[in-house]
C-alpha positions, 0 to 999 in steps of 0.5 A, spaced: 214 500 756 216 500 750 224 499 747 223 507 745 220 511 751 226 506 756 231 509 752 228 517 752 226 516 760 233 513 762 237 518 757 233 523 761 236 521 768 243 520 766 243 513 765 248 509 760 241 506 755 247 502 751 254 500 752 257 499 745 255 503 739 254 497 733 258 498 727 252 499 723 251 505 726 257 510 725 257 516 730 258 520 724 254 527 723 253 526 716 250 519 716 245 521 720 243 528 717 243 525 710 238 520 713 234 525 716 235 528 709 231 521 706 226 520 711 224 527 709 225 526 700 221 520 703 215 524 705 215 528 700 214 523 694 209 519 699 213 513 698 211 509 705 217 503 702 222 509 703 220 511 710 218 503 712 226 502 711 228 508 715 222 507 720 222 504 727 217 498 728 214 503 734 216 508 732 212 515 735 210 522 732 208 527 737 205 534 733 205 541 736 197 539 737 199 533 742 196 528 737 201 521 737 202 517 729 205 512 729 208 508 724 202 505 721 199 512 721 205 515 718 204 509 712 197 508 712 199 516 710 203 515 704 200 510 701 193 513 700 197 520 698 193 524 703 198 530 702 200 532 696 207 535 698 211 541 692 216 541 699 217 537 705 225 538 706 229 540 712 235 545 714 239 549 719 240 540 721 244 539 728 246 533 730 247 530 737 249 523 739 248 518 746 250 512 747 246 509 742 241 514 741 242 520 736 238 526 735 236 530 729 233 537 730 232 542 724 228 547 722 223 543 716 220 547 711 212 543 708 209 546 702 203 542 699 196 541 700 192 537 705 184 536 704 184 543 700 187 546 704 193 549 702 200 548 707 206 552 707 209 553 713 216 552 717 216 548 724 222 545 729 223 539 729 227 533 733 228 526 731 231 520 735 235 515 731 236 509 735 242 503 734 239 497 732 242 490 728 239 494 722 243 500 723 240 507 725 232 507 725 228 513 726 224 512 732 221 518 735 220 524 733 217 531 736 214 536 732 214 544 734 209 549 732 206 552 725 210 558 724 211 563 718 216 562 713 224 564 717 228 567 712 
């Protein structure tokens, strides 16, 4: 079992998952909005140099409709510009911290267009960020349902 879904699985029943908070991994709100904030801007530019920095090595997505991407997808995603983005960035950002764990949960607004298609929409999200000897890294991430633009 991976690092990551260790972690989600002892976080879930109570357990401590670290005991010290490594000094690259400030327990401030702001830092990690902020890093949310450029994971998104990103995404939105398809710069897979820019999300491999912030991404965790066994990092998983796990979309409303169940599939799983991982880091490579994600990648592989960007670099081939598969979306075309006019708007990939997220608000209304709460932040909430764990030994060691931190998650990032906004509302994300996407506009662009993906195989002709045309996307925008809005969805809730949630990002855990673990601790590691590189700083925070984003790790797992759970997205919500397709929903009309919120006002």
């Amino acid at each position: 079992m991976s690092r990551l879904f260790m972690s989600i699985a002892l976080l879930a029943a109570g357990v401590p998952v670290f005991a010290a908070e490594a000094p690259l991994c400030p327990r401030d709100p702001a830092v990690l909005a902020a890093l949310d904030t450029e994971y998104q801007a990103a995404v939105e530019k398809n710069d897979a140099a820019g999300m491999d920095r912030l991404l965790a090595d066994d990092f998983v997505l796990v979309n409303s409709k169940g599939e799983v991407y991982h880091k490579a997808d994600l990648l592989t995603s960007a670099r081939t510009a598969n979306v075309k983005y006019e708007h990939q960035s997220d608000t209304r950002q709460t932040v909430r911290f764990w030994d060691g764990m931190a998650v990032v949960t906004a509302l994300l607004w996407i506009k662009g267009v993906s195989g002709g298609n045309v996307l925008d929409f809005d969805l809730w999200f949630s990002d855990v960020y673990l601790c590691t000897d590189k700083g925070w890294r984003y790790s797992f991430g759970q997205a919500g349902a397709r929903q009309p633009k919120m006002p």
